[in-house]
C-alpha positions as CSV (number, residue, x, y, z in Angstrom):
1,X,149.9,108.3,159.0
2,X,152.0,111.4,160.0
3,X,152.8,111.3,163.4
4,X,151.7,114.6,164.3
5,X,148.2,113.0,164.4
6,X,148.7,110.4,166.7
7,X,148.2,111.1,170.4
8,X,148.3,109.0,173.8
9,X,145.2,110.3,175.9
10,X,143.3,109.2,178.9
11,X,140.7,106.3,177.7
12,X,137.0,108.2,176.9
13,X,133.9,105.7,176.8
14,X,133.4,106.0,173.1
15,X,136.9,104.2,172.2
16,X,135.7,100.9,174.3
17,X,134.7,98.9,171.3
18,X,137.9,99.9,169.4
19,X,140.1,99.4,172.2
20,X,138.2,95.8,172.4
21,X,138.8,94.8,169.1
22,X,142.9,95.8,169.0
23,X,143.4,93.6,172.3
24,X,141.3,90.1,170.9
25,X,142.8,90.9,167.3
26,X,146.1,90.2,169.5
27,X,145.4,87.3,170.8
28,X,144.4,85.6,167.5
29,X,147.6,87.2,165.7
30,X,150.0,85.5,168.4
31,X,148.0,82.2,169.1
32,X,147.6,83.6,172.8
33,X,145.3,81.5,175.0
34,X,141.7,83.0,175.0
35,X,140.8,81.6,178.6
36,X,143.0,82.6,181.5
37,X,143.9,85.7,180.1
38,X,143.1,89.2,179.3
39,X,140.9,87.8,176.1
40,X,137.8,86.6,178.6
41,X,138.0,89.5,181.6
42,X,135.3,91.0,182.1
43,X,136.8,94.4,181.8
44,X,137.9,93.8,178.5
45,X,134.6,95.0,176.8
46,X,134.4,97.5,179.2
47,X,137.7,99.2,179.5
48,X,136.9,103.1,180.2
49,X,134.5,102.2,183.2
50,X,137.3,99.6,184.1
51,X,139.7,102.3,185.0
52,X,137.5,105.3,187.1
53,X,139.1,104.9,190.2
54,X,141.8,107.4,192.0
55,X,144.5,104.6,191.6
56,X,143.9,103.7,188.2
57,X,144.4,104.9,184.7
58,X,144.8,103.5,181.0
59,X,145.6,105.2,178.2
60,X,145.1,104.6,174.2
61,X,147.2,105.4,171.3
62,X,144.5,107.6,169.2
63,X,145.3,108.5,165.3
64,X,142.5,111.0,164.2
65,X,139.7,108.6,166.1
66,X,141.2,105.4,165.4
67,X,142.4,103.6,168.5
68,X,145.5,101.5,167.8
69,X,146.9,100.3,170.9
70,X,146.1,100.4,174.8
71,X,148.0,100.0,178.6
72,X,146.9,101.1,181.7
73,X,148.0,100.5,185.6
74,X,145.4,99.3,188.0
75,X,146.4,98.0,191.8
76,X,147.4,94.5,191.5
77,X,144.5,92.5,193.0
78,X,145.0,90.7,195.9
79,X,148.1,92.0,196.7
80,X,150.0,95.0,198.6
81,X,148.5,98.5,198.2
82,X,151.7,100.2,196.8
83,X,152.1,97.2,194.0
84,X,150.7,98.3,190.9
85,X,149.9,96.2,187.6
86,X,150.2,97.1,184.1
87,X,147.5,95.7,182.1
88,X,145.7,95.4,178.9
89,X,149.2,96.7,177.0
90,X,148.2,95.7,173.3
91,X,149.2,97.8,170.0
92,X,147.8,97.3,166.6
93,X,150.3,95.8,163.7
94,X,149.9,99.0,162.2
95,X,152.0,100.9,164.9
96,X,154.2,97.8,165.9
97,X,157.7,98.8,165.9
98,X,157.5,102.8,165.2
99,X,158.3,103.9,169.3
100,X,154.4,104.0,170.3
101,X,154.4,101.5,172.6
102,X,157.8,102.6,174.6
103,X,156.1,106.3,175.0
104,X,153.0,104.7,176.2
105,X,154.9,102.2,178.6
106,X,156.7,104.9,179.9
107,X,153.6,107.2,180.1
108,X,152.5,104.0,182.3
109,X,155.7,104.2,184.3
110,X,155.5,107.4,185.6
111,X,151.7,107.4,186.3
112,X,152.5,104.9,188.5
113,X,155.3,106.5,190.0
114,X,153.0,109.6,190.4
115,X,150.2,107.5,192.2
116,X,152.5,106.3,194.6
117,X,152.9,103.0,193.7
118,X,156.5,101.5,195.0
119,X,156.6,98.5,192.5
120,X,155.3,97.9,189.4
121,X,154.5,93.9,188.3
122,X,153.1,92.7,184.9
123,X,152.2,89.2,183.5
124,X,153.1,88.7,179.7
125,X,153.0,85.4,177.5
126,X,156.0,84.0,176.2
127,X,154.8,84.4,172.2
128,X,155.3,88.5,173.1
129,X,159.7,88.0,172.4
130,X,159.4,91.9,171.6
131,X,157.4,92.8,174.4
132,X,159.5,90.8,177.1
133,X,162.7,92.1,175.6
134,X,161.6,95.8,176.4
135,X,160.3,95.0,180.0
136,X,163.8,93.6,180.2
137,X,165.8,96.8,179.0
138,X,163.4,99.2,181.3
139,X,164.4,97.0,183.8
140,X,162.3,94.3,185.0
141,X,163.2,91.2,186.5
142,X,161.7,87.5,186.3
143,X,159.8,86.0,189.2
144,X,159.3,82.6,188.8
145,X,155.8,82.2,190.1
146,X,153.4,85.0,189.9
147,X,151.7,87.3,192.3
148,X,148.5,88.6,193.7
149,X,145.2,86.8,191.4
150,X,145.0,88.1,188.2
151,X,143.2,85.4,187.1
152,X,145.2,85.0,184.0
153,X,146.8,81.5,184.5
154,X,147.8,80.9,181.1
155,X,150.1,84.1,181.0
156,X,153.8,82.1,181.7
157,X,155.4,85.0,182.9
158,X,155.3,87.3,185.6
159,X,157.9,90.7,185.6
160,X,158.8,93.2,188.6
161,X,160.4,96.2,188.8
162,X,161.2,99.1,191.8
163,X,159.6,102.3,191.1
């Protein structure tokens, strides 16, 4: 896999059932809850027509046509207009740990940043140690409860940061 080949590009409506199969194979991997979280949204099938609005955007790690990981930003439902989510942020154990997922978090980052979002919220699961560890370093902070209705009750914790 040389890296020259891999690209992070705006979501097209042929990767959806790829994109589909990294985030469930993620929730079986980790022993993630399959109800209350991203596993039974509706969107999840459906992720490029999921993310065609103005305020939206999600993006896939590609390697010559083979999607390997995922995260977008959407508003946060139910919630302030200049509070953005990051959601559906799931990689492929083929690309776990080689810098993929920091460039696409930060991709994330300043998308939001450029839409004019002012904070930027996400809801995680406690099995995800590596993933909580990096929200940490870019500098997101605990809340204790969590905000707007994502729907996603079994998630366990919920992460802010300033834009």
């Amino acid at each position: 896999m040389g890296k020259d080949t891999i690209v992070i590009r705006e979501i097209q409506s042929e990767d959806n059932a790829q994109i589909e199969q990294v985030i469930r194979n993620c929730f079986h991997e980790f022993k993630i809850p399959l109800e209350g979280t991203a596993y039974s949204d509706k969107e999840t099938p459906r992720m490029y027509e999921s993310y065609q609005n103005s305020n939206d955007v999600y993006y896939v790690i590609d390697n010559n046509g083979a999607i390997l990981g995922g995260g977008g930003i959407k508003p946060l439902k139910d919630f302030e207009a200049d509070v953005c989510e990051i959601q559906k942020m799931y990689f492929s154990s083929k690309i776990r740990g080689k810098g993929y997922g920091k460039l696409l978090f930060e991709k994330c980052l300043q998308s939001a940043k450029a839409l004019g979002y002012k904070q930027c919220y996400l809801e995680s699961a406690p099995q995800l140690k590596v993933a909580i560890y990096m929200y940490e370093s870019y500098g997101f902070k605990h809340l204790t409860e969590a905000l707007g209705n994502t729907g996603h009750y079994s998630c366990g914790v919920w992460m802010i940061k300033d834009l």
